[in-house]
DRENBAFI-423725 format. One record per atom (N, C-alpha, C): atom name; x, z, y. Coordinates in steps of 0.02 Angstrom, whole numbers, m for minus. Layout:
// residues N
   name        X        Z        Y
     CA        X        Z        Y
...
// end
This chain:
// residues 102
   name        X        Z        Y
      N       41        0      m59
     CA        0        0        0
      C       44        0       63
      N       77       55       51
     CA      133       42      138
      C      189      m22      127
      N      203      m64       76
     CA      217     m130       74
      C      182     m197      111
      N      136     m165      120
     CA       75     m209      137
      C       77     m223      208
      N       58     m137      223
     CA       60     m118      290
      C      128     m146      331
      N      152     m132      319
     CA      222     m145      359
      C      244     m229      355
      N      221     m266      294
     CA      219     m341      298
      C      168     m354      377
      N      109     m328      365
     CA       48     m330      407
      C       83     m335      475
      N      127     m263      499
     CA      126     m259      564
      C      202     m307      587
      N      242     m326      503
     CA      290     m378      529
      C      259     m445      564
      N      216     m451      520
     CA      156     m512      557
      C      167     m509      611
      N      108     m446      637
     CA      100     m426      701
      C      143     m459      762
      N      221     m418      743
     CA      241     m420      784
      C      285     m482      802
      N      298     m531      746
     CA      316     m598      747
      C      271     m641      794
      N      191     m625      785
     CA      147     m655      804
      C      146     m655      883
      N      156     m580      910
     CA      159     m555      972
      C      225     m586     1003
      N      289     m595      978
     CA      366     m630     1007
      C      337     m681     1007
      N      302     m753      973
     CA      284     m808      979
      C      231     m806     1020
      N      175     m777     1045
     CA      131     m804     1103
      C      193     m793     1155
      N      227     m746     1148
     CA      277     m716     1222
      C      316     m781     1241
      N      334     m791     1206
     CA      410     m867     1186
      C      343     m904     1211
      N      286     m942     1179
     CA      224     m985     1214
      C      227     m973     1269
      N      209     m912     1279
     CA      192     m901     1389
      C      246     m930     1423
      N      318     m903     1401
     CA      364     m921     1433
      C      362     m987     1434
      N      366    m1026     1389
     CA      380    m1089     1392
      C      321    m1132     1439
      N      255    m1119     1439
     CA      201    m1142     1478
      C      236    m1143     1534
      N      242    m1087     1566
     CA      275    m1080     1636
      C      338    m1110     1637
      N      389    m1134     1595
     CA      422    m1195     1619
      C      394    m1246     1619
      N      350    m1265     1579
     CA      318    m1343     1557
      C      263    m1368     1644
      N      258    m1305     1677
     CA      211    m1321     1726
      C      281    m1311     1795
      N      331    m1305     1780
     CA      384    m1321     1817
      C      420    m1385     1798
      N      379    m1426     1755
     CA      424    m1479     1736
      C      484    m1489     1692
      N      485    m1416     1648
     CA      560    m1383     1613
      C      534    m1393     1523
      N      504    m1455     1498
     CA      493    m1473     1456
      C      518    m1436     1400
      N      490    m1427     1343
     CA      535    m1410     1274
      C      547    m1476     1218
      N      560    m1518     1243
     CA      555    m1575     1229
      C      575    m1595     1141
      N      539    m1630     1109
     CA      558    m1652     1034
      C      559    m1738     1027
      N      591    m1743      950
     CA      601    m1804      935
      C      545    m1829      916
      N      509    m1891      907
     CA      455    m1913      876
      C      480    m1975      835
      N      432    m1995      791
     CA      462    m2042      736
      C      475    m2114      782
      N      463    m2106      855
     CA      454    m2171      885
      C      540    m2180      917
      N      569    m2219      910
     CA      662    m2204      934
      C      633    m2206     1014
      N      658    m2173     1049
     CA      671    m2148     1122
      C      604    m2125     1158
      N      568    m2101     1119
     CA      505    m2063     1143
      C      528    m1978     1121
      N      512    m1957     1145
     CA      494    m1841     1156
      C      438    m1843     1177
      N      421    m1795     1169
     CA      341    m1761     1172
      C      375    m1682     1177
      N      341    m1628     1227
     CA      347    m1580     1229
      C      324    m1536     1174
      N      316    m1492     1150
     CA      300    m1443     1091
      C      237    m1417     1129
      N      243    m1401     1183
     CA      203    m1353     1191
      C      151    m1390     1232
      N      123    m1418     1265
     CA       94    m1458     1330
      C       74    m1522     1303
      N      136    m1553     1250
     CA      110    m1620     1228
      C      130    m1688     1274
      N      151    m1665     1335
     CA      173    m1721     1372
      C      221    m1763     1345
      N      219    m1817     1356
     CA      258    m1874     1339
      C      331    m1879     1360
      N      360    m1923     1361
     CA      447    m1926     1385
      C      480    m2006     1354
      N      493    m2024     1393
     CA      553    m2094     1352
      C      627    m2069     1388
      N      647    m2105     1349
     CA      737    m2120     1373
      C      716    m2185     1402
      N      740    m2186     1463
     CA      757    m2261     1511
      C      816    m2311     1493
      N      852    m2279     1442
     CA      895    m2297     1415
      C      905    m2334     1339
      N      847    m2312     1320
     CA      814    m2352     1271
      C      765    m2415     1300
      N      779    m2435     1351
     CA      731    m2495     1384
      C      647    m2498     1373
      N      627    m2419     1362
     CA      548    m2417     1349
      C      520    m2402     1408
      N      466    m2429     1422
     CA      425    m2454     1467
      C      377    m2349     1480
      N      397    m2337     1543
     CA      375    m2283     1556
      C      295    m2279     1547
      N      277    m2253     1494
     CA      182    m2230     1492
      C      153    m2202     1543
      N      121    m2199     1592
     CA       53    m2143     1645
      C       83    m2070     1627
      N      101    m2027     1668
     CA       86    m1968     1632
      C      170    m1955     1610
      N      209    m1993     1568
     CA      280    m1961     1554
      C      331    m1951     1619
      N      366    m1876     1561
     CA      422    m1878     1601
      C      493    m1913     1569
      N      557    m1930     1631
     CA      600    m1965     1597
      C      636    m1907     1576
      N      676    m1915     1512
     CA      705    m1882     1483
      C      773    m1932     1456
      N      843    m1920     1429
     CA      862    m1949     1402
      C      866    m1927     1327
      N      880    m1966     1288
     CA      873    m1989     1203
      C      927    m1949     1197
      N      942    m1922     1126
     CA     1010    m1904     1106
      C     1048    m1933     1106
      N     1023    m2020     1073
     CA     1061    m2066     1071
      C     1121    m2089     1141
      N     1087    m2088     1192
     CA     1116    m2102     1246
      C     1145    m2017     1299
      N     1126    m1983     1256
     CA     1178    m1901     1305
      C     1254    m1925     1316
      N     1289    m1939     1292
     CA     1354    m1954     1318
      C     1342    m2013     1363
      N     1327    m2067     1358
     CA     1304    m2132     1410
      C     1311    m2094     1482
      N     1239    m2057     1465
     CA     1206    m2039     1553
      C     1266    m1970     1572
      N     1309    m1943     1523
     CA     1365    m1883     1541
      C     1394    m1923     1575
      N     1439    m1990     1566
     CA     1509    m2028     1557
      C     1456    m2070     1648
      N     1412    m2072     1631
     CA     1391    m2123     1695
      C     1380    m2064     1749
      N     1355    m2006     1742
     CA     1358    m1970     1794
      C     1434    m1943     1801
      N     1488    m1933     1764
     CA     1545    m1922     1813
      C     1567    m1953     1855
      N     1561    m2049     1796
     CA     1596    m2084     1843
      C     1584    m2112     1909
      N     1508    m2101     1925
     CA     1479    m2118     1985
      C     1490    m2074     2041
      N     1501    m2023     2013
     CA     1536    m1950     2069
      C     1572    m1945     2074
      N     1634    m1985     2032
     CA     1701    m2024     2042
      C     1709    m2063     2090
      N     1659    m2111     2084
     CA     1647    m2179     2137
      C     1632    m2164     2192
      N     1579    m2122     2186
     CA     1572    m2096     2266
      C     1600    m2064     2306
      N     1649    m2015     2284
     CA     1705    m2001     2309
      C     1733    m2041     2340
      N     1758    m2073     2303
     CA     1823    m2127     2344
      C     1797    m2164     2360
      N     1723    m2194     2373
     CA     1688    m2229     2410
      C     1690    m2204     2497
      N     1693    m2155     2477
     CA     1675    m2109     2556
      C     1731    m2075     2576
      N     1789    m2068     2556
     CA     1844    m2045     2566
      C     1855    m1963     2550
      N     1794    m1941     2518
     CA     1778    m1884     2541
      C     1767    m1863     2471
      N     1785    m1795     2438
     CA     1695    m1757     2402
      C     1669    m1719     2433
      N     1599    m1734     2404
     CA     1556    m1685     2404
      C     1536    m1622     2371
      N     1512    m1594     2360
     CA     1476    m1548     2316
      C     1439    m1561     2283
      N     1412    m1548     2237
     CA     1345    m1572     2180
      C     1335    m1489     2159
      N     1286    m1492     2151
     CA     1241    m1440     2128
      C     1268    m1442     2046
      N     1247    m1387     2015
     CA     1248    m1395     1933
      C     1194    m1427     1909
// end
């Protein structure tokens, strides 16, 4: 019987960390801070939680109503290697750096 019980309130309290982890994540998803996943479609995400959509622009898919851009795994180093080197370029475009935010 107290095997039971204590499975019961492990439930419980698994159940209670996952709405918590849900809330949290809502409140990024309505900041635009996606939890974004793979779908069987190559360069489409869909959020977990919200359901919103996502392409990689980098996969040449045609942006849907409604998505946000995201990049693909496939292309994470691409858009890394293209954002240094453009903050490379612009540098010595302008004689100058700047600052960039993180």
């Amino acid at each position: 019987m107290m095997d039971q019980r204590a499975l019961f309130e492990q439930m419980l309290d698994l159940y209670a960390a996952r709405r918590e982890a849900d809330q949290q994540q809502r409140t990024r998803c309505q900041r635009g801070e996606h939890d974004m996943l793979a779908t069987a479609s190559p360069g489409v995400v869909v959020c977990r939680l919200c359901r919103t959509l996502g392409v990689c622009l980098w996969c040449s898919l045609t942006l849907p109503h409604g998505a946000c851009v995201v990049v693909c795994a496939k292309h994470v180093g691409t858009v890394r290697w293209q954002a240094r080197h453009s903050q490379s370029l612009h540098c010595s475009d302008t004689g100058h750096q700047e600052r960039s935010e993180p």
